[in-house]
C-alpha positions, 0 to 999 in steps of 0.5 A, a space after each residue: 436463505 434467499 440468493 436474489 435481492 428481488 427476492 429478498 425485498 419482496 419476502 421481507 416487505 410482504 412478512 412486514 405486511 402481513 405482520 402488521 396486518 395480523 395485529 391489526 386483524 387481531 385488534 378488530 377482533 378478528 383473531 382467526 383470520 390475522 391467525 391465517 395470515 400468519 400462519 401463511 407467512 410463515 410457510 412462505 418464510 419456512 419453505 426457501 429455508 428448507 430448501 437451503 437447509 437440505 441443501 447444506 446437509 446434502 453437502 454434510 454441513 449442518 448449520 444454525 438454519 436448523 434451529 430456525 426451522 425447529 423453532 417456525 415449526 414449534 410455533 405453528 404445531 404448539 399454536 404460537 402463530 404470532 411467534 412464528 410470523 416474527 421469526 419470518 421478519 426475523 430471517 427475511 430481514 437478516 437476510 435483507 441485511 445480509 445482502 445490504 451488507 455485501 452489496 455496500 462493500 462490493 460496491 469498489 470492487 463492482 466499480 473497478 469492473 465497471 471501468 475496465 476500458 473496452 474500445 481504444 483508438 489507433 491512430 494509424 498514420 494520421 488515421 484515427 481507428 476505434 478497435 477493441 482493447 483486446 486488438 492493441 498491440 505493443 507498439 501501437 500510437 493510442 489517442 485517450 480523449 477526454 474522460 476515456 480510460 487508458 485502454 493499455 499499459 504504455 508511456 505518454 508521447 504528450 503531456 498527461 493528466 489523469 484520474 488514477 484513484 480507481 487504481 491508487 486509491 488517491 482522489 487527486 490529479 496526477 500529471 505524467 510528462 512526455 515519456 512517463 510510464 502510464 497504466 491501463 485505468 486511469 482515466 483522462 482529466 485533461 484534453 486528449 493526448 498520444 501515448 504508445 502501447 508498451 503491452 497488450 490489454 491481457 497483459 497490463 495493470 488493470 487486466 490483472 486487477 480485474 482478475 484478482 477482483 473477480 478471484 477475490 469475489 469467488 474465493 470463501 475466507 477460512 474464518 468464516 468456517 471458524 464461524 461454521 465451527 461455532 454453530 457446530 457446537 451452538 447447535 446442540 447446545 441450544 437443542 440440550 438446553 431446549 429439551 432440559 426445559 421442556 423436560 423439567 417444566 413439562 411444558 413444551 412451548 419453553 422448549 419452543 421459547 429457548 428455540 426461538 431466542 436462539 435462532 441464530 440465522 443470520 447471527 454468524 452472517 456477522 463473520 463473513 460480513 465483517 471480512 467481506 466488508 474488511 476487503 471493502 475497505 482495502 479496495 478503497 485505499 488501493 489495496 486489492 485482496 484475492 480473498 478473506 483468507 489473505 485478509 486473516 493471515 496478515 492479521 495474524 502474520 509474525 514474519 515479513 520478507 521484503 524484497 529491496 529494490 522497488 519494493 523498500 526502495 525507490 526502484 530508481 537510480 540517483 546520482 548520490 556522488 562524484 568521485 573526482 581523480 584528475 584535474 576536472 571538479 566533479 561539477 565539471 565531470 558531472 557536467 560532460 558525462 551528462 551532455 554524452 548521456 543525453 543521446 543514450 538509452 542506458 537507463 542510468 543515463 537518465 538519472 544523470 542527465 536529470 541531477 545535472 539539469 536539477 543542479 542548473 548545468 549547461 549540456 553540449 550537444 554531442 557529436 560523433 557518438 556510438 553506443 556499446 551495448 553492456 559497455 557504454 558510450 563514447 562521443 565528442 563534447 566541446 572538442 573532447 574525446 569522452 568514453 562513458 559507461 563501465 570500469 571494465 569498458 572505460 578503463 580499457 580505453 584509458 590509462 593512468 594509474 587512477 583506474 586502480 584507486 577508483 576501482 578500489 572506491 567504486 567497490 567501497 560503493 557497493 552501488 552503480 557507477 558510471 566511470 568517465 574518461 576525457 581525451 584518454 585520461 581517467 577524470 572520475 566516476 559518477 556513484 548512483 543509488 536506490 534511494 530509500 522510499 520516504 515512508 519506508 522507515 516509518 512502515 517498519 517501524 508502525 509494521 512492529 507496533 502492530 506485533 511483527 516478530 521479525 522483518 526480513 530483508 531479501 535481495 540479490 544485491 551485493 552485502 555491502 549495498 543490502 547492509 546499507 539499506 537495511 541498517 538505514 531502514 531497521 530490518 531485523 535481517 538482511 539476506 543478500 545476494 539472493 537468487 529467487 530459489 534462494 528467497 523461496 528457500 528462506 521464506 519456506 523456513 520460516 513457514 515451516 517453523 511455524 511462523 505465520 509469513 508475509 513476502 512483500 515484493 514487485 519483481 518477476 523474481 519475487 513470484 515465487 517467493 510470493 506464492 510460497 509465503 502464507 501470503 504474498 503482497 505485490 507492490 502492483 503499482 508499475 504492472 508488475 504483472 507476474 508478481 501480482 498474478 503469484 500474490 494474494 494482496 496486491 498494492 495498486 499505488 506506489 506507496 510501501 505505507 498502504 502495507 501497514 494499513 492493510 495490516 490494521 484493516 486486516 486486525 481490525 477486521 478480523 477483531 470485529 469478526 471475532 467480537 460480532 460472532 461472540 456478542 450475538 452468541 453471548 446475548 442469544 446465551 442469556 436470552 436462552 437462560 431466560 426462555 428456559 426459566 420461563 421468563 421469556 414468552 415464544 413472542 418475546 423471546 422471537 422479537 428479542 432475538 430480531 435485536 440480537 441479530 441486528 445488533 451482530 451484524 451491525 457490529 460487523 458492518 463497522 469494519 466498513 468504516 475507515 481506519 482511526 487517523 492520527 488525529 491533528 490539530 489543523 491542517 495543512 494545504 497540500 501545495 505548501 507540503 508539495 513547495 517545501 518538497 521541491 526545496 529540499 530536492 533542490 537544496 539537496 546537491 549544495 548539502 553534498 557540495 560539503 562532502 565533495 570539498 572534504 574529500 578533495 582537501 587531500 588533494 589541495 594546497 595552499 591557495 587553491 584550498 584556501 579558494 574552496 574553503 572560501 567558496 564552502 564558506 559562502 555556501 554555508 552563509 549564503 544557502 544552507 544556513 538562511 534555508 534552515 532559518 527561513 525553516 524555523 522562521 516561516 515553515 516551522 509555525 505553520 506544520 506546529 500549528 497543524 500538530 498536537 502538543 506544546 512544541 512538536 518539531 523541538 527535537 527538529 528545532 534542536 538540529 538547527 541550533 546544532 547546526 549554528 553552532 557546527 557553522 560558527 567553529 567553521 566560520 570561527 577556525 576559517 578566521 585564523 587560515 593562513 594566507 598560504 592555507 591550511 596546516 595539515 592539522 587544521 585540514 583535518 579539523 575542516 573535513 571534521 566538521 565538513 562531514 558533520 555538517 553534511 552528516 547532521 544534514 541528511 538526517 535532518 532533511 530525511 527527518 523533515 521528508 518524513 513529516 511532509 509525508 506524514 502530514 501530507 497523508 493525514 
């Protein structure tokens, strides 16, 4: 076969010429010359496969080209010109195909080489300074005009807005504030801004993807030597029934006909064109494969390893909870630790700054700060002494007897916590967790539709925060307090058990794990460099969802594969039994077989397709998705303001209880309830309208009046407090239905984040 497209183009126009001009000849009644010109094309068909043929029984590796060969020789030692000229069509056109086939899908891949950034400019005081990416060092002030890419992995020192599809696979804008983490790749779509280096050119996202591009570019998929095996017995099957032929007729040119029909060159191209065509796809979907063989393991995997953090999870700490043990609310606690917090680098101190400023509280500045490093940080805030960090730190600066009791709930957590003192008194703690990613329930659940065995989840998490998580999720194990030996331990157990594995993770400590699975996935979308260098798949957009559609491209790859090689060796089976009876003619039997080898490959060039879709009814804009998301963030503190006053009614009497129960009842009437009215009223017809079925959100719906009611027995049990305040039974009865209504509220919120999601991926 031909290796240069040039040359490839040229055989196969100059075989179509010289065919047509052969029947042409042939019908002006010049047989002998129309007999040369075959003849001479098929010597020059014949001579590249003679030279690869030699080639591969050089390397031991006979393949189907030798039927190719026996059958172009026939033709021309049994005088059957016309014959051998349209087995020359034949191979040069599969071999155009082939190449069609493969350029098509190394088309992404080839682009994301071709965008890799090469020239970046310092700004060196205020000096602007073209040097090359490879010159950047960590630290250094970048302008990114214009339609340039980010040369570097590094943060925004102004507002952002980027093209990120070349990495993510997501054809929209995205917008980075002043601070936001950015990788090398992206592309500028907005006026130039200033960001800063936070890694080398070798060391950042893109760099890594280009090396598992060109890896992935080099590197031969086992199935394709199953197709090997194929021709291995289609061979001397096609040569036995050949000779049979010949030998029960007498008549060598049946020989000659089973030898044409079954020249299977390019019929088992069909295999590696599907899988090259399959890791097309992933590419455009942001999901880089180093090799066909990774695509053939996870379509065949059993056991998925997940690490949490990151990976099943956000990766980001959110305030979750204020426990309260002194005299200040927990908004008052929230609302002094956040104004400390705003002069710290601790990275948990971000997180509670924002969910302050999300809840619309006022910040003091601070005064006459200092920062401990592992300890935290004490300051002055309107006059008060506050210390804020850990426990150990905080509880060694204050007193009292609250430190026990909250040291006894923070365990319970099982998350982080920021403890927080004022003037010496221990007034509270600020409880922080990962929060699930929002299409994680969703993956685990589509990933066993698809035929995992079993999912695993390993992390180095404490078991209480590990169980949390996984029961959340529905993993079918959990393994906590892993150390990165561990992970390796436990996922080369499976393997050795027979289990085809799959490690998912985004961590220097999952490097080893990843390389020790059958195939290792890294959740590549924040340059987790080491992890995507140890993984043979790597997910360049931060979504854990594109895992499931690797796993269906890989299936359905690997099933066009299959059917591909079966349905050009089934047909070219029956052709051969047709040849053999003498029901096919040399001619015939060649022209036939130029169908089969079409229609194989063709069949495998379906793998180039996108995956089915959940069909819809309509659509839905991405703005009304992307505006009912803002509201359930901003929704989301009032949901547990019910559960803040369950818990401090056992610290309340009289009237002050009557004031919050007053105050939880104005929340329910004035905010809660007319945001799910306003959900069933105005959002419900508008994402039913997009969805298939009578009514699709009923079971949402049914929450609703579910939640009516829950309020009208709040209301109803308000109605008969007593002016001195609630009786220790009806105090139970209101956390009762306190931490219902807040229970039935999390899980309705997360139900609908998982519709706008779905429906916004659709």
């Amino acid at each position: 076969m031909l290796d240069s497209p040039r040359m490839t183009r040229a055989l196969l126009l100059l075989t179509a010429v010289g065919l047509v001009g052969g029947l042409a000849l042939q019908a002006a009644g010049v047989s002998r010359v129309a007999d040369g010109l075959w003849i001479g094309i098929s010597c020059i068909a014949l001579l590249p496969l003679l030279v690869d043929t030699a080639r591969q029984l050089w390397h031991r590796n006979a393949g189907v080209d030798l039927i190719a060969i026996l059958a172009m020789a026939g033709a021309l030692a049994f005088g059957e010109y016309l014959a051998g000229a349209v087995i020359a069509l034949m191979l040069s056109t599969g071999a155009a195909l082939e190449q069609y086939a493969a350029g098509r899908a190394e088309r992404e891949l080839s682009a994301l080489l071709k965008r890799a950034p090469h020239v970046a400019h310092r700004m060196d005081g205020d000096v602007l300074t073209d040097i090359s990416v490879d010159q950047v060092q960590i630290g250094d002030r970048l302008l990114v005009k214009e339609s340039d890419s980010v040369p570097v992995d590094g943060r925004t020192l102004e507002v952002a807005t980027l093209d990120e599809s070349a990495l993510t696979g997501e054809s929209r804008l995205v917008e980075r504030e002043i601070g936001d983490a950015v990788s090398s790749g992206g592309v500028n779509a907005g006026a130039p801004f200033l960001m800063q280096a936070l890694a080398t050119a070798e060391a950042s996202t893109y760099a890594g993807i280009i090396r598992l591009v060109e890896s992935a570019q080099e590197r031969k998929s086992p199935f394709v030597r199953m197709a090997d095996r194929y021709a291995a017995l289609f061979v001397p099957l096609t040569l036995a029934v050949a000779g049979g032929a010949w030998a029960y007729s007498g008549d060598p040119v049946r020989a000659l006909a089973v030898l044409v029909v079954a020249t299977p060159c390019p019929l088992l191209l069909a295999a590696p064109i599907a899988v090259v065509s399959g890791i097309s796809r992933c590419a455009r979907r942001g999901i880089i494969v180093r090799d066909g063989g990774a695509l053939e393991a996870l379509a065949q995997a059993q056991v998925l390893f997940f690490d949490k953090t990151g990976t099943l999870t956000m990766g980001a700490p959110r305030l979750s909870d204020v426990a309260v043990t002194g005299t200040l609310d927990a908004e008052s606690v929230l609302r002094l630790a956040a104004s400390l917090e705003q002069v710290s680098s601790h990275v948990l101190a971000a997180a509670v700054v924002r969910t302050a400023r999300d809840r619309g509280l006022t910040l003091a500045l601070p005064t006459a700060s200092a920062e401990v490093a592992g300890g935290g940080i004490d300051g002055v805030v309107e006059g008060h002494r506050l210390a804020v960090g850990s426990m150990r730190w905080v509880s060694g600066q204050a007193g009292g007897d609250e430190a026990e009791a909250l040291r006894r709930r923070l365990a319970r957590h099982g998350g982080s916590s920021v403890v927080v003192a004022v003037d010496g008194v221990l007034v509270g703690a600020l409880l922080l967790d990962d929060p699930i990613r929002p299409d994680t329930p969703r993956t685990i659940r589509a990933l066993r539709r698809l035929g995992m065995r079993e999912m695993v989840m390993v992390t180095g998490d404490r078991e209480q925060a590990a169980t949390a998580v996984g029961a959340a999720i529905g993993v079918d194990r959990i393994l906590a307090e892993q150390s990165p030996e561990s992970k390796v331990i436990a996922v080369a157990a499976a393997r050795d058990a027979g289990a085809i594995t799959v490690m998912v993770g985004d961590g220097i400590n999952d490097a080893a794990a990843l390389a020790s699975a059958n195939v290792g996935v890294a959740m590549g979308a924040r340059g987790a460099t080491a992890s995507s260098e140890a993984a043979d798949i790597v997910i360049a957009v931060d979504r854990l969802d594109r895992l499931e559609e690797a796993v269906r491209i890989a299936q359905r790859t690997r099933r066009i594969a299959r059917e591909s090689v079966l349905l050009g060796m089934g047909l070219a089976f029956v052709a051969m039994g047709a040849a053999a009876v003498g029901l096919l003619a040399p001619v015939g039997g060649a022209l036939l077989q130029e169908g089969i080898d079409a229609a194989a490959i063709l069949w495998a060039l379906r793998a180039l397709q996108g995956l089915p879709q959940r069909r819809l009814r309509g659509s839905v804009d991405p703005a009304f998705i992307r505006a009912l998301r803002l509201e359930h963030r901003s929704i989301e503190a009032e949901v547990d303001r019910l559960r803040d006053a369950a818990g401090q009614l056992d610290q309340l009497s009289g009237p002050e209880a009557s004031a919050l129960l007053a105050d939880v009842g104005h929340l329910i009437e004035d905010v809660l309830l007319p945001h799910e009215r306003d959900d069933e009223g105005r959002v419900y017809p508008v994402l039913s309208a997009a969805m298939r079925g009578d009514d699709p959100l009923a079971p949402l719906s049914r929450t609703h009046h579910e939640l009516e009611l829950r309020t009208r027995e709040f209301a109803v049990l308000q109605e008969h407090v007593a002016a001195d305040g609630p009786t220790p039974a009806e105090r139970a009865d209101f956390q009762r239905l306190l931490y219902g209504l807040h229970a039935v509220l999390r899980l309705h919120n997360a139900q609908e984040e998982e519709l706008f999601h779905e429906l916004s991926d659709s």
